[in-house]
C-alpha positions as semicolon CSV with decimal commas, in nm:
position;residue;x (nm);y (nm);z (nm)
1;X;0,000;0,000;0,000
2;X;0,105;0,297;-0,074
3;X;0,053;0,679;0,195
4;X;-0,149;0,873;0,117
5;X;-0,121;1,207;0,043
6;X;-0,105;1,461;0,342
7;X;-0,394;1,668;0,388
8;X;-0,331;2,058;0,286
9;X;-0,408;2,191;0,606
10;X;-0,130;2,022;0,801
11;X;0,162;2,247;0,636
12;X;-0,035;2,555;0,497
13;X;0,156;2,622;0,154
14;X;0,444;2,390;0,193
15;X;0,505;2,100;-0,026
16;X;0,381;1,744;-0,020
17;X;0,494;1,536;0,261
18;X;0,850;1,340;0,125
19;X;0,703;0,982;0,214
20;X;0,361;1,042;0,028
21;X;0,339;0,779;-0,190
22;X;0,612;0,608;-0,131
23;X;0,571;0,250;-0,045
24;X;0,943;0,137;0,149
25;X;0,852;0,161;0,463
26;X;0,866;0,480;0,678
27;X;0,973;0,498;1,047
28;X;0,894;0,826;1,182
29;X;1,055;0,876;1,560
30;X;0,853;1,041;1,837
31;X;0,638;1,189;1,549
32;X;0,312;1,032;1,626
33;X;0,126;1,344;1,569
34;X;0,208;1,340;1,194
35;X;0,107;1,014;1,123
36;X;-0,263;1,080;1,321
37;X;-0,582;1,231;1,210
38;X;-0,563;1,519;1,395
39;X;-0,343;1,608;1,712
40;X;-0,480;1,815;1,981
41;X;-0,132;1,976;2,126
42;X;-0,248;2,312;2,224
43;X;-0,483;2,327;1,958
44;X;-0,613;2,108;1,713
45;X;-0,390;2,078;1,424
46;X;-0,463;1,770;1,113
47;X;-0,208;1,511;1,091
48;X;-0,169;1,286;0,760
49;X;-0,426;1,048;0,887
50;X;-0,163;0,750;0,774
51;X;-0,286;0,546;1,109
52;X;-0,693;0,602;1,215
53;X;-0,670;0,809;1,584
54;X;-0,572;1,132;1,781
55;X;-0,262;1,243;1,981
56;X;-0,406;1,405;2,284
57;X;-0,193;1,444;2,667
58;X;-0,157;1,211;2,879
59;X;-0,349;1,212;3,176
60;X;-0,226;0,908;3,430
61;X;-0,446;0,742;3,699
62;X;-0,153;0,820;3,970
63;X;-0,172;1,181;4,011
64;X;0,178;1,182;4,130
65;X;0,348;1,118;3,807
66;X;0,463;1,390;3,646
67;X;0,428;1,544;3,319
68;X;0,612;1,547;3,076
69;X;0,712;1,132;3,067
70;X;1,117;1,163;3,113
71;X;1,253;0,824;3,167
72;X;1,334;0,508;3,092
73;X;0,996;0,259;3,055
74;X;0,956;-0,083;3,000
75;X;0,777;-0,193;2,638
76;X;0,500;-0,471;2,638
77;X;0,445;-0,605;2,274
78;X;0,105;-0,660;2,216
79;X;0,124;-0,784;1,838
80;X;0,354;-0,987;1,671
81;X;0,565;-0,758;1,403
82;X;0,902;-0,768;1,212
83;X;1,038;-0,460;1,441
84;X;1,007;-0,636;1,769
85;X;1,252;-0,946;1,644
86;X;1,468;-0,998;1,941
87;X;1,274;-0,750;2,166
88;X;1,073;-0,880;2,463
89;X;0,839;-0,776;2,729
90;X;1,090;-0,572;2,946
91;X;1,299;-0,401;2,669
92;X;1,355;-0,067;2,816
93;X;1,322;0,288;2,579
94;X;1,367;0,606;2,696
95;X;1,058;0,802;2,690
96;X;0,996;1,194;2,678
97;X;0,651;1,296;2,595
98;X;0,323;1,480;2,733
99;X;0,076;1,353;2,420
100;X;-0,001;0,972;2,362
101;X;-0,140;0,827;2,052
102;X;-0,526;0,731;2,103
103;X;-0,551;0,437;1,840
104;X;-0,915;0,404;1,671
105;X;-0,790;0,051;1,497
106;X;-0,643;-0,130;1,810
107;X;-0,459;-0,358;1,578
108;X;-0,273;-0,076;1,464
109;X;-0,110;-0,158;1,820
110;X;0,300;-0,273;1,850
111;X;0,373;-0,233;2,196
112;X;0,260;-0,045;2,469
113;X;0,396;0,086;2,813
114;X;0,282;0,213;3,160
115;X;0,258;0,519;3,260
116;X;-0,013;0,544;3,480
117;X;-0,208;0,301;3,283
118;X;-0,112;0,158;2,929
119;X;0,000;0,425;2,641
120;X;0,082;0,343;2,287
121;X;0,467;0,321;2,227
122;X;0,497;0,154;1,907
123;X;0,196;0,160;1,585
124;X;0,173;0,062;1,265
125;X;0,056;-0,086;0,973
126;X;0,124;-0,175;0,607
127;X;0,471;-0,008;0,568
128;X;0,452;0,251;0,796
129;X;0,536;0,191;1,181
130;X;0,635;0,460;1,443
131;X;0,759;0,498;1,847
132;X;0,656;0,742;2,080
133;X;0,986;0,673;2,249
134;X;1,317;0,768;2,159
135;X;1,529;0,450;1,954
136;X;1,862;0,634;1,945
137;X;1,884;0,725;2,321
138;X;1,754;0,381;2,396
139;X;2,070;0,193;2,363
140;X;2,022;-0,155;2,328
141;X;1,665;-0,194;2,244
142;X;1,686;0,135;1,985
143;X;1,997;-0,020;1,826
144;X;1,807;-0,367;1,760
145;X;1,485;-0,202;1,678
146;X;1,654;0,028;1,420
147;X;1,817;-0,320;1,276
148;X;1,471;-0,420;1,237
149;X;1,382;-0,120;1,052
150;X;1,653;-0,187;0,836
151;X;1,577;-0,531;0,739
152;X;1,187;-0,448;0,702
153;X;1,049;-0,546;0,370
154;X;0,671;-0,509;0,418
């Protein structure tokens, strides 16, 4: 499958997204918001739509955890996919974020993690995936989920 096109409001009177239409796949890093209908950071600004769903903040059950997420967290896979070879329940990425992605296809879920109840950490589907964490400051487990990127053929 190929993206689709971004929609003209995202980027008033710049050009077309570089991955539009492109089908390698595309592995945008703590860039949820682009890939989402709309994101609500502030305001409410349209994303590409490439994944169904809304970035909005996160609001955890323990009102002692603090905003923004800063840390390291562990990731939960909750779907079998080519960028979780070698990567287990446990894996720890490094995390720094105030907005989660709010999924309207949950099978568009990778892997999740706790913070103050369960937020997305990796979606995708067809050729496009993305983390809400940080891969390159998350030694290990961003240097074999980047080698999984690389070796993606969707």
């Amino acid at each position: 499958m190929k993206l689709p096109p971004p929609t003209a409001s995202f980027f008033p009177g710049s050009a077309p997204s570089p991955i539009a239409g492109v089908a390698s796949p595309a592995f945008p890093v703590s860039m949820m918001q682009l890939m989402a209908e709309r994101g609500r950071e502030f305001e409410t600004t349209e994303g590409f739509g490439w994944i169904g769903g809304e970035v909005v903040a996160i609001e955890p059950r323990d009102s002692a955890l603090k905003i923004p997420h800063m840390g390291w967290n562990e990731l939960e896979p909750r779907a079998a996919h080519p960028l979780l070879v070698g990567l287990g329940a446990g894996s720890h990425a490094y995390f720094v974020h105030s907005y989660h992605f709010r999924l309207a296809v949950p099978a568009d879920l990778i892997a999740v993690t706790n913070y103050g109840g369960p937020l997305a950490a990796i979606i995708g589907r067809d050729n496009i995936a993305g983390t809400q964490f940080h891969p390159e400051k998350s030694q290990e487990t961003g240097l074999r989920l980047i080698g999984n990127f690389l070796r993606w053929c969707p």
